[in-house]
PAZAPA-4460 file (N, C-alpha, C; in steps of 0.05 Angstrom, whole numbers, plus 32768, in hexadecimal, padded with zeros to 4 digits):
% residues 255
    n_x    n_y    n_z   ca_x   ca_y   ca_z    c_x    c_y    c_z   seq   type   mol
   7A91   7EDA   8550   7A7B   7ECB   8545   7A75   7EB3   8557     1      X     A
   7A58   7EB2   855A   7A53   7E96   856C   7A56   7E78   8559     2      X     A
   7A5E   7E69   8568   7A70   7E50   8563   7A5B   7E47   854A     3      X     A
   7A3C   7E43   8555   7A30   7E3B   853B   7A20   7E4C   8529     4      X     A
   7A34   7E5A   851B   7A2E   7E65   8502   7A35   7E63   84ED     5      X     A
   7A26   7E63   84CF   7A30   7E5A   84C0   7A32   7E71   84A8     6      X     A
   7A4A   7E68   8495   7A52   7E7E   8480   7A53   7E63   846B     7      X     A
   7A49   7E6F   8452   7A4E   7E63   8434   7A66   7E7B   842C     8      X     A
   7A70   7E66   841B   7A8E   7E6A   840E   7A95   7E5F   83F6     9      X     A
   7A8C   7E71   83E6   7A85   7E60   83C8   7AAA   7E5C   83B6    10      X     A
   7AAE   7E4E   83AB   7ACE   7E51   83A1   7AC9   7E57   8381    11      X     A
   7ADF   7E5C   8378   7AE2   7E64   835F   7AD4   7E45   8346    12      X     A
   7AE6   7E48   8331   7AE0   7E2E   8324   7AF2   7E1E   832C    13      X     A
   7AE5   7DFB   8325   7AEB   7DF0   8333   7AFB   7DD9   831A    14      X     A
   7B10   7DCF   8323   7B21   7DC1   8312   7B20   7DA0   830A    15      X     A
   7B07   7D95   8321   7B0B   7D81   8322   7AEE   7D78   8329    16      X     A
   7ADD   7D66   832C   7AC6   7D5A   8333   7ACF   7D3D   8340    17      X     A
   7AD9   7D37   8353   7AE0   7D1E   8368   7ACB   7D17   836A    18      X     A
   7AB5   7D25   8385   7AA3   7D16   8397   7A89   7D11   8381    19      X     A
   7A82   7D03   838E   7A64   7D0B   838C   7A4B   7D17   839A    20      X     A
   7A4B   7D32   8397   7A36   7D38   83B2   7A22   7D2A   83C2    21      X     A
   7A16   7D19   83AA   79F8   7D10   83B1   79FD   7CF7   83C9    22      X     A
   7A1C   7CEE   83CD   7A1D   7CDA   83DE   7A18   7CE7   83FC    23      X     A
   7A1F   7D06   8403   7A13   7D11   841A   7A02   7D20   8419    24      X     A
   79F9   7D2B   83FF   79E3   7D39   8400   79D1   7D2F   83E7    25      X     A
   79B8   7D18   83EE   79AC   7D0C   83DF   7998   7D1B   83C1    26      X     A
   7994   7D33   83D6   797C   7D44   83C1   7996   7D51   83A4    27      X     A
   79B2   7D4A   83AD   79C6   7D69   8397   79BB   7D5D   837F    28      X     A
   79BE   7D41   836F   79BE   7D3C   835A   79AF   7D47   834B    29      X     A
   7989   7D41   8359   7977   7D55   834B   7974   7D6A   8342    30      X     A
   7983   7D7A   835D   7985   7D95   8359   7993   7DA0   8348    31      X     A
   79AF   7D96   834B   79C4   7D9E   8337   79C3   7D96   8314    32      X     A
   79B2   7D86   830B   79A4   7D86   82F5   798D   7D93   82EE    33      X     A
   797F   7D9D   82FD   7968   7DAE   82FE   7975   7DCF   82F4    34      X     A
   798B   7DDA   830B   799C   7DE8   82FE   79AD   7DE9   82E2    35      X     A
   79BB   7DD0   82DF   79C1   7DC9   82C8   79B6   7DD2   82AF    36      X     A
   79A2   7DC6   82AA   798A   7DCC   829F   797C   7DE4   829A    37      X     A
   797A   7DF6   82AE   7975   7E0F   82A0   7986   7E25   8298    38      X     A
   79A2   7E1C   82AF   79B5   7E21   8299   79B7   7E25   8279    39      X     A
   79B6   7E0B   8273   79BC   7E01   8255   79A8   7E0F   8246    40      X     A
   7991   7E1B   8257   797B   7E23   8241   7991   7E47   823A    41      X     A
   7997   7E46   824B   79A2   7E60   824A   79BB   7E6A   8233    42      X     A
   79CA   7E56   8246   79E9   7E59   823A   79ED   7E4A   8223    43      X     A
   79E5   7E32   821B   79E8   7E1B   8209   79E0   7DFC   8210    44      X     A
   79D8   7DF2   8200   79D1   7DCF   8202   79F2   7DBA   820D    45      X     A
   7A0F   7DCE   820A   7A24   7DBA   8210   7A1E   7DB2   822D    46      X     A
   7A15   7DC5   8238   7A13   7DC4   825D   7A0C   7DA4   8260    47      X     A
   79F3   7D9B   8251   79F3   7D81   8260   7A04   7D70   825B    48      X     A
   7A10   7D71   8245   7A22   7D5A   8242   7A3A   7D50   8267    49      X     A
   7A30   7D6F   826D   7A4A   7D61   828A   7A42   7D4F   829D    50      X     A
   7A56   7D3F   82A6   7A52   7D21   82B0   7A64   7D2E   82CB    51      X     A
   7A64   7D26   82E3   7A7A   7D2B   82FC   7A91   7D10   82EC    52      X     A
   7A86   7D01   82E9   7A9B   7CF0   82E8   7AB5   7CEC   82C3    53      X     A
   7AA5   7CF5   82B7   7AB7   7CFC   829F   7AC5   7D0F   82A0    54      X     A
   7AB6   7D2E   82AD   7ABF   7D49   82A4   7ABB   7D4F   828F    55      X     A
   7AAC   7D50   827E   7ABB   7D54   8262   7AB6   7D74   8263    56      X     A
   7AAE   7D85   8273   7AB1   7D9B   826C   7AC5   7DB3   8276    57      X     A
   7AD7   7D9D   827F   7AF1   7DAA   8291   7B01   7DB5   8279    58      X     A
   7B06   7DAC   8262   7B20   7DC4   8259   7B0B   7DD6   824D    59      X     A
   7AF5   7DDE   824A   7AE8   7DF2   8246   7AE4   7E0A   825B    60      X     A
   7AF9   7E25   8259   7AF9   7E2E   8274   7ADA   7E42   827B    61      X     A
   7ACB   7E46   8267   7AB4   7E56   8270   7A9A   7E41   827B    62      X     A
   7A9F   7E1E   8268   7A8A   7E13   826C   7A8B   7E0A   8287    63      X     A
   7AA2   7E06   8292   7AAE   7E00   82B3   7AA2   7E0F   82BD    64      X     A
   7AA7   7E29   82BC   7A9D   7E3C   82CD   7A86   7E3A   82C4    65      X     A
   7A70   7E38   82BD   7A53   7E34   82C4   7A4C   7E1E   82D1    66      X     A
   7A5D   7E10   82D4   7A5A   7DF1   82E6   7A63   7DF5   8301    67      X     A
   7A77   7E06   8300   7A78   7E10   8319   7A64   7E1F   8330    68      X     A
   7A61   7E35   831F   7A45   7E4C   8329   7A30   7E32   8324    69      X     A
   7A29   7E1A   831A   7A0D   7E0D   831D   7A14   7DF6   8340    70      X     A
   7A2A   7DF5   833F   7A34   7DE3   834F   7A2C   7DED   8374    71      X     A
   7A32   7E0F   836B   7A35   7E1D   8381   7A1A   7E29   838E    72      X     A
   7A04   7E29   837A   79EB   7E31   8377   79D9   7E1C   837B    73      X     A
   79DC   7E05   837A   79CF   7DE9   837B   79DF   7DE3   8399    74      X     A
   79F1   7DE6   83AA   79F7   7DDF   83C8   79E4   7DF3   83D6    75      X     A
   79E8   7E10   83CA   79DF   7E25   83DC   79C0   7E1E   83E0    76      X     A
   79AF   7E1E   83C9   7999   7E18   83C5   7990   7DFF   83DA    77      X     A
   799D   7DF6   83D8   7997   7DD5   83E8   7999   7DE6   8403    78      X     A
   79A9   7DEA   8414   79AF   7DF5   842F   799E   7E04   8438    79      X     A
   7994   7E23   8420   797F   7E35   8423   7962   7E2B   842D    80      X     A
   795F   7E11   841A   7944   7E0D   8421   793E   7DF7   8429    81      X     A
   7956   7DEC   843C   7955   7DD8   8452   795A   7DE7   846D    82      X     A
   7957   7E02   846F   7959   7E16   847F   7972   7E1C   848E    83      X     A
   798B   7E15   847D   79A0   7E1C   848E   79A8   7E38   847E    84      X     A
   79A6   7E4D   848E   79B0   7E6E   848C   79C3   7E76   8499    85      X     A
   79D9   7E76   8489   79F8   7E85   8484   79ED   7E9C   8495    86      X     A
   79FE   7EAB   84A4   79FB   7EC6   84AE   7A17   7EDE   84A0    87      X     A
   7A1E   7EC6   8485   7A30   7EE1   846D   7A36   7EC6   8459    88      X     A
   7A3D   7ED3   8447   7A4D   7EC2   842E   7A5A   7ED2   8425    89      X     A
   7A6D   7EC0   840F   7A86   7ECE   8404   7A95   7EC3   83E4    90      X     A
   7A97   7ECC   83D6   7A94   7EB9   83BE   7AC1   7EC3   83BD    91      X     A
   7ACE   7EB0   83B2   7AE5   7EAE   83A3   7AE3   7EB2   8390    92      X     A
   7AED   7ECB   8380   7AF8   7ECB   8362   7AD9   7ECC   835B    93      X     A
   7AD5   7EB4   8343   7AC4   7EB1   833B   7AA1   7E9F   8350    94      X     A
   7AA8   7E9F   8365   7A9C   7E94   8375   7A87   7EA8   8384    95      X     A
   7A8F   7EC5   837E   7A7A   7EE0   8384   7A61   7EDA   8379    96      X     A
   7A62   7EC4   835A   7A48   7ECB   8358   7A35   7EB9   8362    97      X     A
   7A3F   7E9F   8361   7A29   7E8F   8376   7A24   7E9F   8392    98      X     A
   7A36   7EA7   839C   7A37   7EB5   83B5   7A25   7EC9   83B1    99      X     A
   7A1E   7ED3   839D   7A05   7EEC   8396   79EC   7EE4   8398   100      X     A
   79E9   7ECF   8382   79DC   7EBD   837E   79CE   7EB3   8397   101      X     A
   79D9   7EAA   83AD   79CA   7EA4   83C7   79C8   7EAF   83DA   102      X     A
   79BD   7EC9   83D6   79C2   7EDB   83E1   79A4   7EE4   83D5   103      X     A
   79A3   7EDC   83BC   798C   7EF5   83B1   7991   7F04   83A5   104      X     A
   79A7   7F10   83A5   79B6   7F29   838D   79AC   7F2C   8379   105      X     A
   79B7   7F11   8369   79B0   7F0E   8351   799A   7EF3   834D   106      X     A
   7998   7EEA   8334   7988   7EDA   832E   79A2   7EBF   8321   107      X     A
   7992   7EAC   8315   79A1   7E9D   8310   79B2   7EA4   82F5   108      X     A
   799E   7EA8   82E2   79A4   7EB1   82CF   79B4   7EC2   82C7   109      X     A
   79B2   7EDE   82D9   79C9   7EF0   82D5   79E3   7EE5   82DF   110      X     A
   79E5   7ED8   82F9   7A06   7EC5   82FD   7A12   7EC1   82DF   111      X     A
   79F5   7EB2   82CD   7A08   7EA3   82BE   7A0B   7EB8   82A7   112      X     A
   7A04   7ECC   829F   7A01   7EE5   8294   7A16   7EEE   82A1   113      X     A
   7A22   7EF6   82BD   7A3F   7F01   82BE   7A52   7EEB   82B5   114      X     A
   7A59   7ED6   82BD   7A6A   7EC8   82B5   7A6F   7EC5   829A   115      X     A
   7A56   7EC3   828A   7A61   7EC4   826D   7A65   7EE2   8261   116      X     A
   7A64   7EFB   826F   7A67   7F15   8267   7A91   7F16   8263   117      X     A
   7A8A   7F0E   8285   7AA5   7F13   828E   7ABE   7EFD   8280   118      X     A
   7AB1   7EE8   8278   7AC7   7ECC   8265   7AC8   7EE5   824B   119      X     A
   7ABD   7EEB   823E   7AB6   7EF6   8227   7AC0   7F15   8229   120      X     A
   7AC7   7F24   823A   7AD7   7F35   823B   7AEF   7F36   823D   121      X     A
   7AF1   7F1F   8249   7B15   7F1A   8252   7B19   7F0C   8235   122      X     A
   7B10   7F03   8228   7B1B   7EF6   820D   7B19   7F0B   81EE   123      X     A
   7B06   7F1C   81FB   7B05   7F2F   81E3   7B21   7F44   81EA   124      X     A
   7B2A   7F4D   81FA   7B43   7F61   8208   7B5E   7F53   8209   125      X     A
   7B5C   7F2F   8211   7B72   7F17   8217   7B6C   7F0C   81FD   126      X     A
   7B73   7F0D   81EB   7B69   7EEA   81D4   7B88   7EE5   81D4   127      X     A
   7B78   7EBD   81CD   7B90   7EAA   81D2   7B91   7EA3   81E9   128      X     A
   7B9F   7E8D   81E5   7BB1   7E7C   8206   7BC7   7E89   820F   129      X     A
   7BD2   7EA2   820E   7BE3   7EA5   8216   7BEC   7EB1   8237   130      X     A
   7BD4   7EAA   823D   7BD2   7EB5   825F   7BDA   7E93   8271   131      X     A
   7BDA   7E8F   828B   7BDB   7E7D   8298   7BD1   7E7C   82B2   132      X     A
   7BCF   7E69   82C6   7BD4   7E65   82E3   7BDC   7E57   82F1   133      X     A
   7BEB   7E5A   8303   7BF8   7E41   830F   7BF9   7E45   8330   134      X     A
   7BF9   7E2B   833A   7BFA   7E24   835B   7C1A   7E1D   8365   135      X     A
   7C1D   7E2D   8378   7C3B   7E24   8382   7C32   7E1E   839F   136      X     A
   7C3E   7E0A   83A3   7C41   7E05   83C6   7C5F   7E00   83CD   137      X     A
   7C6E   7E07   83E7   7C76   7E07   83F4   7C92   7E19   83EA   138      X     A
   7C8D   7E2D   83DE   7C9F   7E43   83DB   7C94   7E61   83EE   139      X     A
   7CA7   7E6C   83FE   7C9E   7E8A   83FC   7C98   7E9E   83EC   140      X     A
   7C8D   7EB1   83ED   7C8A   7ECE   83DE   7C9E   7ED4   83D5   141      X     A
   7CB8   7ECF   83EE   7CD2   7EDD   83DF   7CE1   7ECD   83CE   142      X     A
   7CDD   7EAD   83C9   7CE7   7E9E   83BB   7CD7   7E9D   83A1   143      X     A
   7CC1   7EA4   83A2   7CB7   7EA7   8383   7CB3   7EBE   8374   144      X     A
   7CBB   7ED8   8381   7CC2   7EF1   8381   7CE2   7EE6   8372   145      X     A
   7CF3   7EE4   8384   7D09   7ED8   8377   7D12   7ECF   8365   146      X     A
   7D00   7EB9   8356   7D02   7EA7   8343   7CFB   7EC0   832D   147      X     A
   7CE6   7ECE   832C   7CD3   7EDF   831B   7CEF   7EEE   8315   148      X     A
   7CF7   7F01   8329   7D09   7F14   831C   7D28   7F01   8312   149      X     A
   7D2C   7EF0   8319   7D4B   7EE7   830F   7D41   7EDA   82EE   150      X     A
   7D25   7ED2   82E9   7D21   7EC3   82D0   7D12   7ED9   82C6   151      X     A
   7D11   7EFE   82C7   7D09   7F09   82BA   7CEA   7F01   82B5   152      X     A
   7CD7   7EF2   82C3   7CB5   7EEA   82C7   7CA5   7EFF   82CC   153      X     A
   7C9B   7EFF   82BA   7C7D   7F15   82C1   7C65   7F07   82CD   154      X     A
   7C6A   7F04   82E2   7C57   7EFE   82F4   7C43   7EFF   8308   155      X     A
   7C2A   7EFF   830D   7C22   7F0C   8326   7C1C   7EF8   8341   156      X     A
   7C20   7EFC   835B   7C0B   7EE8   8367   7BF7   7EF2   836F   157      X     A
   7BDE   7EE4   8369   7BC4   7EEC   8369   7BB6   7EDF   8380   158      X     A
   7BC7   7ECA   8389   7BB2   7EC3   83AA   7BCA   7EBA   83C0   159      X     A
   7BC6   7EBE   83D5   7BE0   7EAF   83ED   7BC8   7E99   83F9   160      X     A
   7BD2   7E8E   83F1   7BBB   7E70   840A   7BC9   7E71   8428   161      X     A
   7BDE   7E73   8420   7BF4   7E70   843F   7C0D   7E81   8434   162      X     A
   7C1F   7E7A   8452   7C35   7E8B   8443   7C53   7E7A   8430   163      X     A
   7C45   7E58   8433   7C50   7E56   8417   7C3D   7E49   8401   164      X     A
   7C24   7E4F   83FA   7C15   7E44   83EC   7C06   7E61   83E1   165      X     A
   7C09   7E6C   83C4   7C06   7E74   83B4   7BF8   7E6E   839B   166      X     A
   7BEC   7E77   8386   7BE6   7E79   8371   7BF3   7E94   8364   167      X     A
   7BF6   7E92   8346   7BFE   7E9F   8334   7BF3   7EA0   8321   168      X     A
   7BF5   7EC1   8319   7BED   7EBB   82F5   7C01   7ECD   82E5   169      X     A
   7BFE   7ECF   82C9   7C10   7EDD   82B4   7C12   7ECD   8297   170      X     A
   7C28   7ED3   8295   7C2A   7EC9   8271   7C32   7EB5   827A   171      X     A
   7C21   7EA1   8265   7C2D   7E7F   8265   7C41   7E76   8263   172      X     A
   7C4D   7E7C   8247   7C6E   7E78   824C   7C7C   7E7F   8268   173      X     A
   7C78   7E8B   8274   7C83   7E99   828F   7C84   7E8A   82B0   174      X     A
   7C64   7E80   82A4   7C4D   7E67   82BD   7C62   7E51   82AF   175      X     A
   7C64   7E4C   829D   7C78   7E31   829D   7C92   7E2A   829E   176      X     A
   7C9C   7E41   829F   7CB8   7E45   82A7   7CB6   7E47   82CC   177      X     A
   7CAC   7E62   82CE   7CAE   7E57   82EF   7CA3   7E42   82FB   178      X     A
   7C8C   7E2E   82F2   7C90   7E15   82FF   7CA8   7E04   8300   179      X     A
   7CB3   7E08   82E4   7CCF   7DF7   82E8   7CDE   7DF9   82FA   180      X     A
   7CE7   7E14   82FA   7CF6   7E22   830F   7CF4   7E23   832D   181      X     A
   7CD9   7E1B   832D   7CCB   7E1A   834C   7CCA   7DFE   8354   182      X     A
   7CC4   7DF0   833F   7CD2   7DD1   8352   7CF1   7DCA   834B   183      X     A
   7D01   7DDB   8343   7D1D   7DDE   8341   7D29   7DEE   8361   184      X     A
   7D1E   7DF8   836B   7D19   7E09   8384   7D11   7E02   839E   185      X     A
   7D00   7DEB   8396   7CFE   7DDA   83AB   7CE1   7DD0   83AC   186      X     A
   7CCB   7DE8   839D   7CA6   7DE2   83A2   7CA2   7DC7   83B0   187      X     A
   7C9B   7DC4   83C3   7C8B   7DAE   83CA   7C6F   7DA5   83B0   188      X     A
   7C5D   7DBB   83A4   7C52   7DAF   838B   7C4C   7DCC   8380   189      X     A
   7C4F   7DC9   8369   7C50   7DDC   834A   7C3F   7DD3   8333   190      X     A
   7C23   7DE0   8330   7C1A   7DDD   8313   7C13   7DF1   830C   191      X     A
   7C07   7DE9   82F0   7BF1   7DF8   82DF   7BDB   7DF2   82E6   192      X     A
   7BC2   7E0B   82E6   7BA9   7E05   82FD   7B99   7DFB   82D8   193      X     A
   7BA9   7DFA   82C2   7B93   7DFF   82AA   7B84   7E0E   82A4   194      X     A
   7B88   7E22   82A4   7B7D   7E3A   8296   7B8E   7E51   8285   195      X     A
   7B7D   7E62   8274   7B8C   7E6D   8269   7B87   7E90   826A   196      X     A
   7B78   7E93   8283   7B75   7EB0   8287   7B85   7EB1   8298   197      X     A
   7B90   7ECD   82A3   7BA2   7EDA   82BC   7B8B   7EE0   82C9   198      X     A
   7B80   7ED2   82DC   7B66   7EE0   82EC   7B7E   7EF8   8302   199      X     A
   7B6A   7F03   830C   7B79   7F14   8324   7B89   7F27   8316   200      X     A
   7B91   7F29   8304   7BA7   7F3E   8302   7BA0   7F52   82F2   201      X     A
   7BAE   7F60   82EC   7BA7   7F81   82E5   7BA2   7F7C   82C8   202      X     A
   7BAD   7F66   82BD   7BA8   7F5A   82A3   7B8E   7F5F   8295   203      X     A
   7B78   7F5F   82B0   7B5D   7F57   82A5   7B52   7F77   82A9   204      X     A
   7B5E   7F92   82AF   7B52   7FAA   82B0   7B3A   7FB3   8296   205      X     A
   7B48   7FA7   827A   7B39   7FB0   8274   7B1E   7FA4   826B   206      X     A
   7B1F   7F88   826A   7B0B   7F76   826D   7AF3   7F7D   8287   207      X     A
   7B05   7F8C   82A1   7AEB   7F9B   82B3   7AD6   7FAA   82A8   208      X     A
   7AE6   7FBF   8298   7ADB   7FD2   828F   7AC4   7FC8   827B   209      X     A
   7AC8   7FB6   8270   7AB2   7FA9   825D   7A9E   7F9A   8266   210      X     A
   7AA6   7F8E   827C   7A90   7F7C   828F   7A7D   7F8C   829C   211      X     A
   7A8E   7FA3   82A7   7A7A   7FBA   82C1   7A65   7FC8   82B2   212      X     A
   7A66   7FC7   828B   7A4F   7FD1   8280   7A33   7FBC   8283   213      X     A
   7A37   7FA6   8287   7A29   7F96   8290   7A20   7F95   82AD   214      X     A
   7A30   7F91   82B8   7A27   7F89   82DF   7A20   7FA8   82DD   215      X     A
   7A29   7FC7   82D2   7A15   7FDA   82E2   79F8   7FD7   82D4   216      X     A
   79EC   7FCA   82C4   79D3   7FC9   82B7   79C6   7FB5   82BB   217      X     A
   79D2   7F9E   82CF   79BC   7F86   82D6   79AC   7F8F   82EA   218      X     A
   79A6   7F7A   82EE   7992   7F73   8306   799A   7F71   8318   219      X     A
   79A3   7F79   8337   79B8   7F7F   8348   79AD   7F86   8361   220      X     A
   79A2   7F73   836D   7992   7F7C   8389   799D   7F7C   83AA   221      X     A
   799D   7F85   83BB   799E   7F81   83D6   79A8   7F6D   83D7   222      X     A
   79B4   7F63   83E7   79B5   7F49   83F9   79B2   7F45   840B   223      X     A
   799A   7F29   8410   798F   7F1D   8422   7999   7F18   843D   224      X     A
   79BD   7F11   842B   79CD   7F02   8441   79DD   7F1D   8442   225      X     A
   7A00   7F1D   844E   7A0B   7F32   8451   7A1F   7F1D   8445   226      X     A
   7A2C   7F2C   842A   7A47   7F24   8417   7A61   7F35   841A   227      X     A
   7A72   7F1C   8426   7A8C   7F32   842C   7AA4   7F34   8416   228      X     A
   7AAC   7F45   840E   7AC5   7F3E   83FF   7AD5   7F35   840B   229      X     A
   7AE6   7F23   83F4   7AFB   7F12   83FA   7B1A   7F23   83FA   230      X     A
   7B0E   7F3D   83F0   7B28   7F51   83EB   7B2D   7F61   8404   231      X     A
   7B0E   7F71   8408   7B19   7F82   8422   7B06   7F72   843B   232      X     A
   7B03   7F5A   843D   7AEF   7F57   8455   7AE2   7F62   845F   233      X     A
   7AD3   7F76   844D   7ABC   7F89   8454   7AA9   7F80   843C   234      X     A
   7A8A   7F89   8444   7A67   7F8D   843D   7A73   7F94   841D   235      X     A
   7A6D   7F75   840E   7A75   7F88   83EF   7A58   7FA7   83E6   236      X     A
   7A3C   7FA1   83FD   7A22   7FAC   83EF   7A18   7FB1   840F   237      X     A
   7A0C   7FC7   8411   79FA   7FCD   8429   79E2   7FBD   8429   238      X     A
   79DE   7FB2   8447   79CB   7F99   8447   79B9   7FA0   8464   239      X     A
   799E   7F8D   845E   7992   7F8C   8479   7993   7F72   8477   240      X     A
   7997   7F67   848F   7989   7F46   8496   7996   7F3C   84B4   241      X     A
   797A   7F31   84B5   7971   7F22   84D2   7978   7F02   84CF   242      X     A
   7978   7EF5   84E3   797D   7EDA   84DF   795F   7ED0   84D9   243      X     A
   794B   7EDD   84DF   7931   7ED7   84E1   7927   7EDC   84C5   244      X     A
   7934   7EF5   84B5   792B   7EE8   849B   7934   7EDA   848E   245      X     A
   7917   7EC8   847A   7917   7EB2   8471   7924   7EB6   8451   246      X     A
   793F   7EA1   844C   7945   7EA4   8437   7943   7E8E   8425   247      X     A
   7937   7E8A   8417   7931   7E74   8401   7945   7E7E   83E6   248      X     A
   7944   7E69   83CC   794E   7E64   83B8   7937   7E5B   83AF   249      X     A
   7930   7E5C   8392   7911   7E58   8381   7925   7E41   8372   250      X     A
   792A   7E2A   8383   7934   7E0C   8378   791F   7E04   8358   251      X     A
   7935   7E0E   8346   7927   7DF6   8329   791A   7DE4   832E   252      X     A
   7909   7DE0   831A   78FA   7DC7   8322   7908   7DAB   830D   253      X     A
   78FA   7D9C   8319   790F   7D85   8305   790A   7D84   82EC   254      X     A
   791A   7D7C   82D9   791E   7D82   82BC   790C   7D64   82B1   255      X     A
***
């Protein structure tokens, strides 16, 4: 790839609200209330209540995730039609659907239409808190492999960041025992990410099966851009595109 090219890389949900965009990118605030906003016409009136600087909608794990996908859809938007064009994108976990989303795939609406299909499947198949996730740094595979089988843990790892920086999921009781254990072991840092689904794991098979009656009956188009999976680094959809075509976002208007 030539040196100046650019890829969007949308991330999953997001745990925390630090920055403030608008201090490097003046137009986000608008935008990202403009989104906001039709959001809420959609999903519910709690959406506006969110502030970057309170959170208040962080231990809510589905209302996060629409703050997320608005968060990710309000950057792209901004970039699209200040004419900077990605030549691929790639969404994390739950970050496929903004990544759809700016692309053209889908619309805005449907994003927020999978996300609440897919919260709402996993809780009709999972009910209760009894799922978890957790971050380990500076253990190996084979040391938290280790820990798992000597404390009898039903555990999976669901991401390698490096080869000692991991994520996990499984049963909660289980996520809180091996943190103990893992800064008993040595972790340089061990938490709970706060949540209470097992994303990634086989846990959620049958929650697929309930979601895919949905995603095969939306609205589901081409893409503009070319979207790679994060699983096999290959074309998740057969695509045409030139750098020359022009890709816009139909930016909300202000509320």
């Amino acid at each position: 790839m030539a040196e100046n090219t650019i890829s969007f890389v949308f991330p999953a949900f997001i745990s925390d609200y630090r920055d403030d965009p608008s201090l490097s990118v003046p137009a986000f605030n608008d935008v990202f209330q403009a989104y906001l906003t039709m959001a809420a016409s959609s999903v519910g009136n709690e959406l506006l209540t969110f502030h970057p600087g309170s959170n208040p909608l962080l231990q809510d794990e589905l209302l996060n995730q629409y703050i997320s996908y608005i968060y990710g859809c309000s950057s792209a938007g901004i970039l699209l039609n200040s004419g900077v064009k990605p030549v691929m994108t790639a969404g994390y976990s739950m970050g496929i659907y903004a990544a759809l989303y700016s692309t053209g795939s889908i619309s805005f609406e449907t994003g927020l239409l999978f996300i609440q299909k897919a919260y709402e499947s996993i809780r009709h198949t999972l009910p209760g808190n009894h799922y978890g996730m957790c971050g380990v740094i500076g253990l190996s595979e084979k040391d938290i492999s280790g820990i798992a089988v000597h404390h009898n843990l039903n555990l999976a790892i669901v991401n390698r960041n490096s080869d000692h920086s991991f994520i996990i999921a499984g049963d909660s009781f289980h996520i809180n025992v091996f943190l103990l254990k893992a800064r008993d072991e040595g972790a340089l840092h061990a938490r709970s990410l706060g949540v209470t689904i097992p994303y990634h794991t086989s846990l959620l098979a049958e929650a697929a099966k309930l979601l895919s009656e949905t995603v095969f009956t939306a609205d589901v188009r081409a893409p503009e851009i070319p979207v790679i999976s994060v699983l096999s680094q290959e074309l998740i959809q057969a695509y045409r595109y030139t750098l020359e075509l022009p890709c816009r976002l139909p930016l909300p208007s202000k509320p």
